[in-house]
Structures are given as C-alpha cells and as structure tokens.
Backbone as a printed PyTorch tensor [residue, N CA C, xyz], in Angstrom:
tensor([[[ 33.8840,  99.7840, 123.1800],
         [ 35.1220, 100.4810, 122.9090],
         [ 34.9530, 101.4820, 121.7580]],

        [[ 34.1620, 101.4410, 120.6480],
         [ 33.9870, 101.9450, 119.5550],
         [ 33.3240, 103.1540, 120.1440]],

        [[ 32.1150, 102.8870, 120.8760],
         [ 31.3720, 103.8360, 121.0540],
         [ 31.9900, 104.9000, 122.1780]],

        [[ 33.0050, 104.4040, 122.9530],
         [ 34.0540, 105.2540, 123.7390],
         [ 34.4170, 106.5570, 123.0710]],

        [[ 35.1850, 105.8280, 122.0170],
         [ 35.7740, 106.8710, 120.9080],
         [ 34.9090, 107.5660, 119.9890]],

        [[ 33.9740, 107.1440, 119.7340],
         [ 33.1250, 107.4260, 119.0720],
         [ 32.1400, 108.9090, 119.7970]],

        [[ 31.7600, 108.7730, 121.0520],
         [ 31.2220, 109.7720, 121.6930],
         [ 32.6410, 110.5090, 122.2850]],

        [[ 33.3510, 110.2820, 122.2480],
         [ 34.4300, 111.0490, 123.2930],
         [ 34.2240, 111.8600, 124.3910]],

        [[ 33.1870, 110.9340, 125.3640],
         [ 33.3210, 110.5450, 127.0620],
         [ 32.6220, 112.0000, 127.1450]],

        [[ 31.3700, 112.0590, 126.0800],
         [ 30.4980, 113.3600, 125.8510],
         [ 30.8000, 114.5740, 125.0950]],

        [[ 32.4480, 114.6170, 124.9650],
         [ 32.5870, 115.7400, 123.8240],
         [ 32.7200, 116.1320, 122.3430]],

        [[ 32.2290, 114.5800, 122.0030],
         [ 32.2310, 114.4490, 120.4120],
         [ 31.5350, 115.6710, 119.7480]],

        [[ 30.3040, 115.9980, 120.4490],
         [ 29.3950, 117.1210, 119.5940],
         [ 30.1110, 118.2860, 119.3350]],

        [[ 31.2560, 118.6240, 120.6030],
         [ 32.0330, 120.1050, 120.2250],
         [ 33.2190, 119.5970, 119.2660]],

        [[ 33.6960, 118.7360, 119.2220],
         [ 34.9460, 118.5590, 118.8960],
         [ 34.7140, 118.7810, 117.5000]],

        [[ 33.3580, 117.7330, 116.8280],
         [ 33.7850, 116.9860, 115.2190],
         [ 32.5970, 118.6230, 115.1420]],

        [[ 31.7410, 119.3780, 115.8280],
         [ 31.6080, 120.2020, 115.5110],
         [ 32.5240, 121.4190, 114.9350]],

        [[ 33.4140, 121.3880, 116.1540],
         [ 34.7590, 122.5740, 116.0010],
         [ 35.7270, 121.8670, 114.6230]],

        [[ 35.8730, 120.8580, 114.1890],
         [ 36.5440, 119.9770, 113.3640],
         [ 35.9330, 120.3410, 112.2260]],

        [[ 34.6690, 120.3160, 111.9490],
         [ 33.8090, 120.4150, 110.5680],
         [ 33.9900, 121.9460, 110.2690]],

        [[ 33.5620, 122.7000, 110.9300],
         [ 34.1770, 124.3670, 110.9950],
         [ 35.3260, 124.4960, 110.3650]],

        [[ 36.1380, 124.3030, 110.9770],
         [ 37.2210, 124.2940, 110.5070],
         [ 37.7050, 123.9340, 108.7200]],

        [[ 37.4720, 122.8510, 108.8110],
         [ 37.1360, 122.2300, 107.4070],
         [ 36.5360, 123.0280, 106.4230]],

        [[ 35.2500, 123.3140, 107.0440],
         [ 34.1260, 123.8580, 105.5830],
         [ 35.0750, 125.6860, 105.6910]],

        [[ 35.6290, 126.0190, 106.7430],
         [ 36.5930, 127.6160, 106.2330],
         [ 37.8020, 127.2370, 105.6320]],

        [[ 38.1060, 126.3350, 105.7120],
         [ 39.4480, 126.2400, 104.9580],
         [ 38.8100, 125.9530, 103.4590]],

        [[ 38.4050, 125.1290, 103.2530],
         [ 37.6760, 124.6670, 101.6980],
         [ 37.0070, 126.0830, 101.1340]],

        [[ 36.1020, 126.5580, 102.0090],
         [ 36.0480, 128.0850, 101.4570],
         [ 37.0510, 128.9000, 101.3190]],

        [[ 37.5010, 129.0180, 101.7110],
         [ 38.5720, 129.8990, 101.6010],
         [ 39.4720, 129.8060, 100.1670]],

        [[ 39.7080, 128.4070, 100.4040],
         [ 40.7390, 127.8310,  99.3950],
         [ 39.4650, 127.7750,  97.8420]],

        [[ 38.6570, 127.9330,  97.8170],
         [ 37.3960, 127.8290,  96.7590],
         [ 37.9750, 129.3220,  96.2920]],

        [[ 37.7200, 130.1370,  97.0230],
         [ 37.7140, 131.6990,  97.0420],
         [ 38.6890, 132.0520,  96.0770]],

        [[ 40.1260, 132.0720,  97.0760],
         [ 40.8990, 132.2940,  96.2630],
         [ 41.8110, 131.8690,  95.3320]],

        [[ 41.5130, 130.3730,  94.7170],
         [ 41.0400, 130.1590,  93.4220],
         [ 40.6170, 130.4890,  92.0240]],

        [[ 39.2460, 130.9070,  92.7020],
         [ 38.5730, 131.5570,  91.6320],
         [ 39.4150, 133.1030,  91.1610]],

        [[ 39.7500, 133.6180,  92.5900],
         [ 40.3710, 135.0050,  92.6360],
         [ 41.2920, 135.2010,  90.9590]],

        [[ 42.3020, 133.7890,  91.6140],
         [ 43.2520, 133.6950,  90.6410],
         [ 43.1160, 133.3360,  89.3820]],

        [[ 41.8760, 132.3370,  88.9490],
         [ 41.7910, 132.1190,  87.9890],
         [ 41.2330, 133.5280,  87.3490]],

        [[ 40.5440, 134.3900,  87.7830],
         [ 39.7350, 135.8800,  87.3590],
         [ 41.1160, 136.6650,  86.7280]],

        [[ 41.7050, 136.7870,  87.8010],
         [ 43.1630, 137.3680,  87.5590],
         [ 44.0170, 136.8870,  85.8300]],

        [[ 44.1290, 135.6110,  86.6290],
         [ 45.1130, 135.1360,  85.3340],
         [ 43.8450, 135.1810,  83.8060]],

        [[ 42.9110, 134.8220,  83.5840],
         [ 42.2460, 135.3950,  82.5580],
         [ 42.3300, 136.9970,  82.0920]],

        [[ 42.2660, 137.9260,  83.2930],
         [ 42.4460, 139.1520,  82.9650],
         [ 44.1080, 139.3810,  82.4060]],

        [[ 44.9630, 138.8370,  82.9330],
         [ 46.4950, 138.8330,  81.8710],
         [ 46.2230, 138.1670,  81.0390]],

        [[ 45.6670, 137.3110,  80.4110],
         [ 46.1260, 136.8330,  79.4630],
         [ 45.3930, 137.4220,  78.6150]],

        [[ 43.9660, 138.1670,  78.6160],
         [ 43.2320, 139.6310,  77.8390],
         [ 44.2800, 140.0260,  77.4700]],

        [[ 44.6060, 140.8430,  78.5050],
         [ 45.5350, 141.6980,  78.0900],
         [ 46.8730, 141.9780,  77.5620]],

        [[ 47.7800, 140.4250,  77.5800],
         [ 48.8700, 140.6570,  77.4870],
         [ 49.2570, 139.0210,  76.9120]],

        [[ 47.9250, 138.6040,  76.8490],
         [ 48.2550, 137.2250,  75.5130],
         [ 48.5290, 137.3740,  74.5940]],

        [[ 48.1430, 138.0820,  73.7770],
         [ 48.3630, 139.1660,  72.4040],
         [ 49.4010, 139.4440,  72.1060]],

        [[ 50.7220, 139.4710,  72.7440],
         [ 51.4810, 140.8780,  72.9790],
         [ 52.6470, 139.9400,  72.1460]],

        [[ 53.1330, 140.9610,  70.6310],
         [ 54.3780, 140.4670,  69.8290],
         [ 55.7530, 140.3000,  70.9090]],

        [[ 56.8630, 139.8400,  70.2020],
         [ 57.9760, 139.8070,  70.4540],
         [ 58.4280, 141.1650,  70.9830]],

        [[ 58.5120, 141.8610,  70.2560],
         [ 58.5710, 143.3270,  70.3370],
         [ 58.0750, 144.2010,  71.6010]],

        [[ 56.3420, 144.1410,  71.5100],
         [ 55.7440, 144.3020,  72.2850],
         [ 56.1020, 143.7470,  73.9420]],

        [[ 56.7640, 142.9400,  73.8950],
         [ 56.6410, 141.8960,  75.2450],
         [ 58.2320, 142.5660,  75.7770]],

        [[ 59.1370, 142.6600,  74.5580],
         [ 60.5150, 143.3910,  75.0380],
         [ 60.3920, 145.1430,  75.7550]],

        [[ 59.4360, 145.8300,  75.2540],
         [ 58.8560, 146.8850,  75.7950],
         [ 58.6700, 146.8390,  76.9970]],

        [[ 57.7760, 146.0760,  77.0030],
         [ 57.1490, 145.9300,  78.4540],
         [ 57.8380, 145.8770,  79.3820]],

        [[ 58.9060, 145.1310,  79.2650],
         [ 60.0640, 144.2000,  80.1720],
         [ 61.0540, 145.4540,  80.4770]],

        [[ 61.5520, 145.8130,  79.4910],
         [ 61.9570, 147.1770,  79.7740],
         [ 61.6880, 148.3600,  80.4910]],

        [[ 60.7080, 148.6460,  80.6000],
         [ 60.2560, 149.6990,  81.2540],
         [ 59.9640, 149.6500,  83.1620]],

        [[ 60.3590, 150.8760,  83.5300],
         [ 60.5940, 150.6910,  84.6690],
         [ 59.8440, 150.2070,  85.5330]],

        [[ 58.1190, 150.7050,  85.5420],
         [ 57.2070, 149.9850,  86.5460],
         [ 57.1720, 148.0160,  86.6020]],

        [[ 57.8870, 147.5670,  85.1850],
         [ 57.3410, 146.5200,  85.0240],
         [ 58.1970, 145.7580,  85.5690]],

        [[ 59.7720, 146.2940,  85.7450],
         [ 60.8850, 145.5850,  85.8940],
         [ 60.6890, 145.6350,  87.7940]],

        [[ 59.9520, 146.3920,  88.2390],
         [ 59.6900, 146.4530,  89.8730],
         [ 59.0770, 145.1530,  89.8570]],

        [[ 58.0470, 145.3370,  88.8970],
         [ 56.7150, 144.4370,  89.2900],
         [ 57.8000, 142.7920,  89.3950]],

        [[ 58.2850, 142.9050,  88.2280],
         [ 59.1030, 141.4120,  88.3610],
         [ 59.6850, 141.2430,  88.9020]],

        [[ 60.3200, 142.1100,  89.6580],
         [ 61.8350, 141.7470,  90.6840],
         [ 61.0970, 141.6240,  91.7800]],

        [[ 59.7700, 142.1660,  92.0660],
         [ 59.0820, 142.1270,  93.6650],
         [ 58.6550, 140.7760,  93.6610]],

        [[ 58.1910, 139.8450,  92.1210],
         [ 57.6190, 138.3920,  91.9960],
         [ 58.4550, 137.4240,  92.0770]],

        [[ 59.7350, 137.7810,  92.0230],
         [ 60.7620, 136.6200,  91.7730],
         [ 60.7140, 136.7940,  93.3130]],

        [[ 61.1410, 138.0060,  93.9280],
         [ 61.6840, 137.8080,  95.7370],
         [ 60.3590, 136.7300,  95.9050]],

        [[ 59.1520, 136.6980,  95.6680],
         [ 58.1850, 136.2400,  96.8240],
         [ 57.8790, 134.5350,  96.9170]]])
C-alpha cells in the first residue's frame, strides 16, 4: 500500500519532479526579492535616516513626495 502511493501507479518521477520545481522557484524567487528589499530599505535609510525634524517636514511637503505617499498608502 505504501509503495502504491509512494510510486503513484508510475508517475511519481513527474509529479514530485514537477512538485520540487515548483518549490525550488518559489524559494528563489522569494530569496530574490528579499534581498531586493532589504538593498532598498538600506538605501532609505542612507539617505533619509539622518533627516531632522525639520528636514523630514520638508520632505513631506513637497509635491513629488506627497504622490509618492498617497500612491503607498492606496497599495
């Protein structure tokens, strides 16, 4: 009975083949863009860890930035 399920009546080789595929692109993938983000979020915080009270009210103010935030809250 084990070995029934176990070979699946000859198509085990495609299946846990097509199954493992699957697997090792998703884990890549998800590895990928990861890293993406962690690259990213290091590059803000370069740039804009720093940034006074003052500085940070600027920013917020100004028009490209207030897009950028209203396009992050919709998503």
């Amino acid at each position: 009975m084990i070995n029934e399920t176990l070979f699946m009546n000859g198509y085990a080789v495609y299946v846990l083949s097509a199954f493992s595929f699957t697997l090792l692109s998703f884990l890549s993938l998800y590895l990928v863009t990861k890293m993406q983000f962690v690259r990213e979020q290091n590059k803000f915080i370069a740039k804009f860890g720093s940034l006074t009270n003052e500085q940070a009210r600027t920013a917020k103010s100004q028009r490209i930035n207030k897009e950028i935030l209203a396009n992050a809250t919709n998503n």
